[in-house]
DRENKOL-280262 format. One record per atom (N, C-alpha, C, O): residue in one letter; chain; x, y, z. Coordinates in Angstrom, 3 decimals. Each point is the difference from the previous one (the first is absolute). Layout:
BEGIN
A; A; X; Y; Z .
...
% end
This chain:
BEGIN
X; A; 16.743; 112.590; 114.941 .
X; A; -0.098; 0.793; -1.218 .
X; A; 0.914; -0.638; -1.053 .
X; A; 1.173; -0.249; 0.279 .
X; A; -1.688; -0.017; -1.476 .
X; A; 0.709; -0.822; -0.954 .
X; A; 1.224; 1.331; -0.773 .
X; A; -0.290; 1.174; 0.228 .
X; A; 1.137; -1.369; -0.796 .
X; A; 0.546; 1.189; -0.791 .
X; A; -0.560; 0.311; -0.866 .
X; A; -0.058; 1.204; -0.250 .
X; A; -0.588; -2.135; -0.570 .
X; A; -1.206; 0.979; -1.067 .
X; A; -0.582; 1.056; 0.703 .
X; A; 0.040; 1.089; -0.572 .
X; A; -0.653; -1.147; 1.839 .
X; A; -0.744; 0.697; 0.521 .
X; A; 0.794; 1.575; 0.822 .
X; A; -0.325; 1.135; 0.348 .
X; A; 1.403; -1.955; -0.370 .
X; A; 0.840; 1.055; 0.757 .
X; A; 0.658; 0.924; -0.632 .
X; A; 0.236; 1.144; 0.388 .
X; A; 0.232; -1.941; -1.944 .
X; A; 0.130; 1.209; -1.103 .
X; A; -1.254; 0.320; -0.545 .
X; A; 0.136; -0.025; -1.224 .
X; A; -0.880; 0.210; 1.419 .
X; A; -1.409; 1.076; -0.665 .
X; A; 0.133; 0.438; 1.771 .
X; A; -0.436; 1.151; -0.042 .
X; A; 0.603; -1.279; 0.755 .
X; A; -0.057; 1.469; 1.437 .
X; A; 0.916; 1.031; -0.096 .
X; A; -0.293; 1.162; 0.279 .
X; A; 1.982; -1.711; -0.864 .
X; A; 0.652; 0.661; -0.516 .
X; A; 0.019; 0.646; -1.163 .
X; A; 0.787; 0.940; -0.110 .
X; A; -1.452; -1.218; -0.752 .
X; A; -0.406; 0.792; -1.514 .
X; A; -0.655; 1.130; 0.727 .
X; A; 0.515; 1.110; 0.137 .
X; A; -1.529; -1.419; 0.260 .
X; A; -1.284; 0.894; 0.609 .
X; A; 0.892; 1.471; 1.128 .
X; A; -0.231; 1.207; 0.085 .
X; A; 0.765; -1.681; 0.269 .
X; A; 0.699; 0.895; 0.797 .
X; A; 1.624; 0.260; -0.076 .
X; A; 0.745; 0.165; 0.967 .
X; A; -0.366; -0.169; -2.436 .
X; A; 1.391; 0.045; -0.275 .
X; A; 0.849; 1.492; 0.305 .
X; A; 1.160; 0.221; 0.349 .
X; A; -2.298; 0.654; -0.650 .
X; A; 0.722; 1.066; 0.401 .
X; A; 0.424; 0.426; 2.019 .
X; A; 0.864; 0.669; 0.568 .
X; A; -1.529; -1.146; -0.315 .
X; A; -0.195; 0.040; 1.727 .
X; A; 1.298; -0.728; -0.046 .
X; A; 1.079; 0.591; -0.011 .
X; A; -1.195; -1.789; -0.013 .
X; A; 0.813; -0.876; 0.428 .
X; A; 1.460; 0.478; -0.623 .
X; A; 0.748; 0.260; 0.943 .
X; A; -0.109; -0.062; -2.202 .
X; A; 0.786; 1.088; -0.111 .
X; A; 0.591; 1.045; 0.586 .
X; A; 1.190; -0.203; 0.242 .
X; A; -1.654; 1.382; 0.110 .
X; A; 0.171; 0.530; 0.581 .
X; A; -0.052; 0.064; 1.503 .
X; A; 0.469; 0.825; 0.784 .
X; A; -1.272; -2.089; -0.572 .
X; A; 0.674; -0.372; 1.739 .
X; A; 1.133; -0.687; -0.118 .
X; A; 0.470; -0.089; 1.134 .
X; A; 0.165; -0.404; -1.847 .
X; A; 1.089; -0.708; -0.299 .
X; A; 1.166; 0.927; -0.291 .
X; A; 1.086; -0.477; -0.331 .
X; A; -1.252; 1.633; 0.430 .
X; A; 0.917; 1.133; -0.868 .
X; A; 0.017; 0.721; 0.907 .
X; A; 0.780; 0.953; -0.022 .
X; A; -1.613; -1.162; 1.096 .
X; A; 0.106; 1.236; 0.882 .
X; A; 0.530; -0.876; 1.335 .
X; A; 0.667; 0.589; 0.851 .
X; A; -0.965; -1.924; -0.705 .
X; A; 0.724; -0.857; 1.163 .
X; A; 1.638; 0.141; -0.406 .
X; A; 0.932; 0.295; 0.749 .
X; A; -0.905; -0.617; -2.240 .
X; A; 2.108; 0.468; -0.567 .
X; A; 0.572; 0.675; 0.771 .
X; A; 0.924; -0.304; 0.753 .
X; A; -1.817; 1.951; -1.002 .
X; A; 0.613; 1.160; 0.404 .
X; A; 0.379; -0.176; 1.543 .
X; A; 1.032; 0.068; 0.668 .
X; A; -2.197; -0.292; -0.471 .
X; A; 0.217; -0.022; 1.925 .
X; A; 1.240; -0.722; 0.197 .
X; A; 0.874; 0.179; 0.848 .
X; A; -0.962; -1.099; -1.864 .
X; A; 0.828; -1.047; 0.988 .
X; A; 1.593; 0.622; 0.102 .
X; A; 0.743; 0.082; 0.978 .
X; A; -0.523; 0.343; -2.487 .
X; A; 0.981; 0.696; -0.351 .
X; A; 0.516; 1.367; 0.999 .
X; A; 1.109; 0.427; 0.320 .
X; A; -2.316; -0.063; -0.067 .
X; A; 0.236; 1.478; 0.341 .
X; A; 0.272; -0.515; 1.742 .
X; A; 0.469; 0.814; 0.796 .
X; A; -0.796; -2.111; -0.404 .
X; A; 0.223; 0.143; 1.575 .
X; A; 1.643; -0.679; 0.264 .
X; A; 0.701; -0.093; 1.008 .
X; A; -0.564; -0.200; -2.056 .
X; A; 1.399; -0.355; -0.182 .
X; A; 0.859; 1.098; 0.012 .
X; A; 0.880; 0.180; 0.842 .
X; A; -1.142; 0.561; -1.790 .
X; A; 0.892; 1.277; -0.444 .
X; A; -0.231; 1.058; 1.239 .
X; A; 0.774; 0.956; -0.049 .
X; A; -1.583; -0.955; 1.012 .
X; A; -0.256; 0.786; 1.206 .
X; A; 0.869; -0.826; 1.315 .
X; A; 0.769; 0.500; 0.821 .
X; A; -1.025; -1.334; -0.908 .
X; A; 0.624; -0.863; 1.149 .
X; A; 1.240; -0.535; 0.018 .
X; A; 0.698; 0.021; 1.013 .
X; A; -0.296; -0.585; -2.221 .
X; A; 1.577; -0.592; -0.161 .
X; A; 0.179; -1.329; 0.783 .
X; A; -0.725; -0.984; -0.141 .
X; A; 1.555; 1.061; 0.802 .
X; A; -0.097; -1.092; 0.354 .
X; A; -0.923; -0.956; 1.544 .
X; A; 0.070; -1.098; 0.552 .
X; A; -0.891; 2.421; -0.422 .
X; A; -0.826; -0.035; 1.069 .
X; A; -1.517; -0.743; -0.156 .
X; A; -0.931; -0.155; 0.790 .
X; A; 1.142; -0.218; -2.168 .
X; A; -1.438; -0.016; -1.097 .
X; A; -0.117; -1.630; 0.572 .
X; A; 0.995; -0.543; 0.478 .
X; A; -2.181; -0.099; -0.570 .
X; A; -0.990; -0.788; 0.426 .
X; A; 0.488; -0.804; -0.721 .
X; A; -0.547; -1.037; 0.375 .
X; A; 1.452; 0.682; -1.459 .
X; A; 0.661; -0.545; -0.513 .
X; A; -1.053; -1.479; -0.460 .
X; A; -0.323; -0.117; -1.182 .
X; A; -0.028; -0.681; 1.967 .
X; A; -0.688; -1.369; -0.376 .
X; A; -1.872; 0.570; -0.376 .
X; A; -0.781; -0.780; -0.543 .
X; A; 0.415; 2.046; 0.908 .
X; A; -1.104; 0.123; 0.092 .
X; A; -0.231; 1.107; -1.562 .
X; A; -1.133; 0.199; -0.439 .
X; A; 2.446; 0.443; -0.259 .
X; A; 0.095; 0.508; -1.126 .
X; A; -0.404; -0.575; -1.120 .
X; A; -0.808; 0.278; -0.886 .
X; A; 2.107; -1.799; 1.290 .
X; A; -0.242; -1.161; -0.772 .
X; A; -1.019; -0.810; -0.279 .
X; A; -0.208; -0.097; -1.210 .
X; A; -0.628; -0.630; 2.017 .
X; A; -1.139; 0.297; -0.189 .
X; A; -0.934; 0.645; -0.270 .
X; A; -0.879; -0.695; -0.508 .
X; A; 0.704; 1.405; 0.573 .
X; A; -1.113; 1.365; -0.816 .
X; A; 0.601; 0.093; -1.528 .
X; A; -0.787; -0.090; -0.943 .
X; A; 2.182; 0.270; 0.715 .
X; A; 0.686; 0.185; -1.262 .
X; A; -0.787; -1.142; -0.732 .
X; A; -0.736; 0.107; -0.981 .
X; A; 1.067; -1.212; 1.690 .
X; A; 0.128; -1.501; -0.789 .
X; A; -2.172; -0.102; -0.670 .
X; A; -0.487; -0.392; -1.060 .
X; A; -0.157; 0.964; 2.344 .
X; A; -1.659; -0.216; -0.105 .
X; A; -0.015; 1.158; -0.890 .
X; A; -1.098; 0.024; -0.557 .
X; A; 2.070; 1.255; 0.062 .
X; A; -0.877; 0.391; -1.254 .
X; A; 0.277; -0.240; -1.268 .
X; A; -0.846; 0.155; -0.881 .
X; A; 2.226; -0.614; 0.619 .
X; A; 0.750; -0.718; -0.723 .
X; A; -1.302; -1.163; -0.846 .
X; A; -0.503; 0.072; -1.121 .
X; A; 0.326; -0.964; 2.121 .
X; A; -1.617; -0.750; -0.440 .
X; A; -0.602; 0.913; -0.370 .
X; A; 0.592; 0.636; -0.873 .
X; A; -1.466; -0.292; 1.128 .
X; A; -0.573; 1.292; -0.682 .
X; A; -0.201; 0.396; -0.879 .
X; A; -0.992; -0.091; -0.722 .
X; A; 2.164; 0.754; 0.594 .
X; A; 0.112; 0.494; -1.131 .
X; A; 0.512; -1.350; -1.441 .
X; A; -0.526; -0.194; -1.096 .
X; A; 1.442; -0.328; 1.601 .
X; A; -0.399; -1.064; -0.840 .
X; A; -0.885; -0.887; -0.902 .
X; A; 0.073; -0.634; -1.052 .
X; A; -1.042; 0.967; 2.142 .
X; A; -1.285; -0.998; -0.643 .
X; A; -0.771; 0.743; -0.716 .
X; A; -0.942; -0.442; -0.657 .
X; A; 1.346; 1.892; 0.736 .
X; A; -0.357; 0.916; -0.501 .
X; A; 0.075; -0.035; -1.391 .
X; A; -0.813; -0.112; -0.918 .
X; A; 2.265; 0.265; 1.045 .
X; A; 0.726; -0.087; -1.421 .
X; A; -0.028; -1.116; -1.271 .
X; A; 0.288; 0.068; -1.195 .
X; A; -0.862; -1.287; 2.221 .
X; A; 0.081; -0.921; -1.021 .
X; A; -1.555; -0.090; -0.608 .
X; A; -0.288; -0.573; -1.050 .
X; A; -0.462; 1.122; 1.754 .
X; A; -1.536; -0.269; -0.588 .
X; A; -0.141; 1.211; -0.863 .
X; A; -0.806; 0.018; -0.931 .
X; A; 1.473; 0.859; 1.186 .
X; A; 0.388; 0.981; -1.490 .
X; A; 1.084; -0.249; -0.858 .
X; A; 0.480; 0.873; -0.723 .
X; A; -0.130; -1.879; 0.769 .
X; A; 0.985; -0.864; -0.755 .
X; A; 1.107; 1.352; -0.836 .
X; A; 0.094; 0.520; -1.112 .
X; A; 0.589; -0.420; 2.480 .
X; A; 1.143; 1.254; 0.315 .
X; A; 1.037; -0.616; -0.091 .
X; A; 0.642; 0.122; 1.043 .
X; A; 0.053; -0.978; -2.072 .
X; A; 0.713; -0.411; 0.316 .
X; A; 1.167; 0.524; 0.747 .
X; A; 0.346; -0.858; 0.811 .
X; A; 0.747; 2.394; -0.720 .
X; A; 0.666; 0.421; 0.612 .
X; A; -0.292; 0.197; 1.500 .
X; A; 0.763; -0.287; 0.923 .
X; A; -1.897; 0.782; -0.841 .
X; A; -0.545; 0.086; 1.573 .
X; A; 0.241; -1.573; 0.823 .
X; A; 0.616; -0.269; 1.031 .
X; A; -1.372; -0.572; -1.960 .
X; A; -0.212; -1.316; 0.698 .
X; A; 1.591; -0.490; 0.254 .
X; A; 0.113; -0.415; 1.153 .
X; A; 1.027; 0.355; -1.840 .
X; A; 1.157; -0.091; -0.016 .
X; A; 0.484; 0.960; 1.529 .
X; A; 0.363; -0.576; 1.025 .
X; A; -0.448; 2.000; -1.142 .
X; A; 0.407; 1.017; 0.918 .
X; A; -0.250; -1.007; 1.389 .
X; A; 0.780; -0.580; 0.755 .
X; A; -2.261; 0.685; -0.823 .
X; A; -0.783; 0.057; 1.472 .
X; A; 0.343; -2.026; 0.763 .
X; A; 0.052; -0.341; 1.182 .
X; A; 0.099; -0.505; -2.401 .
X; A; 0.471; -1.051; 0.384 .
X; A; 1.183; -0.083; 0.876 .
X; A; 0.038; -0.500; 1.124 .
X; A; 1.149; 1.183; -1.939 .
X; A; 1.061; 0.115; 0.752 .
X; A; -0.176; 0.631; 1.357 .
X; A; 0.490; -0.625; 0.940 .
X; A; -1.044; 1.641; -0.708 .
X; A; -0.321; 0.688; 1.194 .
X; A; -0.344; -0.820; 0.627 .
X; A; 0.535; -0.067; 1.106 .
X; A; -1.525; -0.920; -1.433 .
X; A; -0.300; -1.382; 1.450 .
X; A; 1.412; -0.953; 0.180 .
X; A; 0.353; -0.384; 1.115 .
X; A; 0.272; 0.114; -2.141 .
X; A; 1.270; -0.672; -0.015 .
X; A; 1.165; 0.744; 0.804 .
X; A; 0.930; -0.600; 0.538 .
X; A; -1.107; 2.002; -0.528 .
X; A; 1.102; 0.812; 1.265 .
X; A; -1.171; 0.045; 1.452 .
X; A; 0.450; -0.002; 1.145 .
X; A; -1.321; 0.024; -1.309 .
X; A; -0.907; 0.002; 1.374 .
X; A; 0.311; -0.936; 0.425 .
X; A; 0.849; 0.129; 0.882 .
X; A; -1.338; -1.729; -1.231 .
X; A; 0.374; -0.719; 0.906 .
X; A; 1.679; -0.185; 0.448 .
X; A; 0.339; -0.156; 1.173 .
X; A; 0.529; 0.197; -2.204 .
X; A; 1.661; -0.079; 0.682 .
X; A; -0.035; 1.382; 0.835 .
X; A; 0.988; 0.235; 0.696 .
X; A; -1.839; 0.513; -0.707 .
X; A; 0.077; 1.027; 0.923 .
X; A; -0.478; 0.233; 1.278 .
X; A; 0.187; 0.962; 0.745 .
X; A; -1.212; -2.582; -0.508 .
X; A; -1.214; -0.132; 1.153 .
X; A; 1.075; -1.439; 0.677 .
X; A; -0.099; -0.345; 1.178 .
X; A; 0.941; -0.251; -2.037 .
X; A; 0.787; -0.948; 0.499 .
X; A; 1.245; 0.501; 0.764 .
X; A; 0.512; -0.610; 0.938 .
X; A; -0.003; 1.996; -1.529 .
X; A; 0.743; 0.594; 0.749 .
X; A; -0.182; 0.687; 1.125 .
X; A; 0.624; 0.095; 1.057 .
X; A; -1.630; 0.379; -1.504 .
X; A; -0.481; 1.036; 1.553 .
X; A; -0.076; -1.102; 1.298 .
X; A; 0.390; 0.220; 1.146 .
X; A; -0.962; -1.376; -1.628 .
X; A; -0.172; -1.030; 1.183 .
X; A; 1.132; -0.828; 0.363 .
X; A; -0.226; -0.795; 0.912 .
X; A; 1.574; 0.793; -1.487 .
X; A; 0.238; -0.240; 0.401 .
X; A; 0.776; -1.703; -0.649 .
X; A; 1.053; -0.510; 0.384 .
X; A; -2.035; -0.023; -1.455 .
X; A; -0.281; -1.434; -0.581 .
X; A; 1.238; 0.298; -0.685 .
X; A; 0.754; -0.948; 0.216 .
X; A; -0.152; 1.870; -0.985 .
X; A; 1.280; -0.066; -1.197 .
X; A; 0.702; 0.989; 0.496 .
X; A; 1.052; 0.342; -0.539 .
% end
């Protein structure tokens, strides 16, 4: 799939994809804030980091600039956060 093609799948379905991205956050957030330090920790991070994309790509094809800024950084703490959980930093 070329990205031309992949942003018109994402146009087409921006609101879906949004709000699955908003609702993977919460979870991720909320299994944190339930668990403490018992939480899945590398498997948060990941999910965090895959909606982070998301929503990102979101943001930039609605040329959001604050969102696209927000949700960037969020992949920039996901991965130092998927490097920590494992262990790498």
């Amino acid at each position: 799939m070329t990205i031309t093609k992949a942003n018109h799948f994402v146009l087409r379905h921006i609101k879906r994809i949004e709000m699955t991205g908003v609702l993977m956050r919460i979870f991720s957030f909320s299994l944190v804030s339930w668990l403490g330090p018992a939480s899945p920790f590398m498997f948060v991070w990941v999910f965090n980091t895959i909606d982070a994309v998301m929503l990102s790509w979101c943001s930039m094809l609605k040329k959001d600039a604050a969102y696209t800024l927000l949700n960037t950084f969020w992949i920039m703490v996901g991965i130092i956060g998927i490097l920590r959980a494992g262990g790498w930093l």
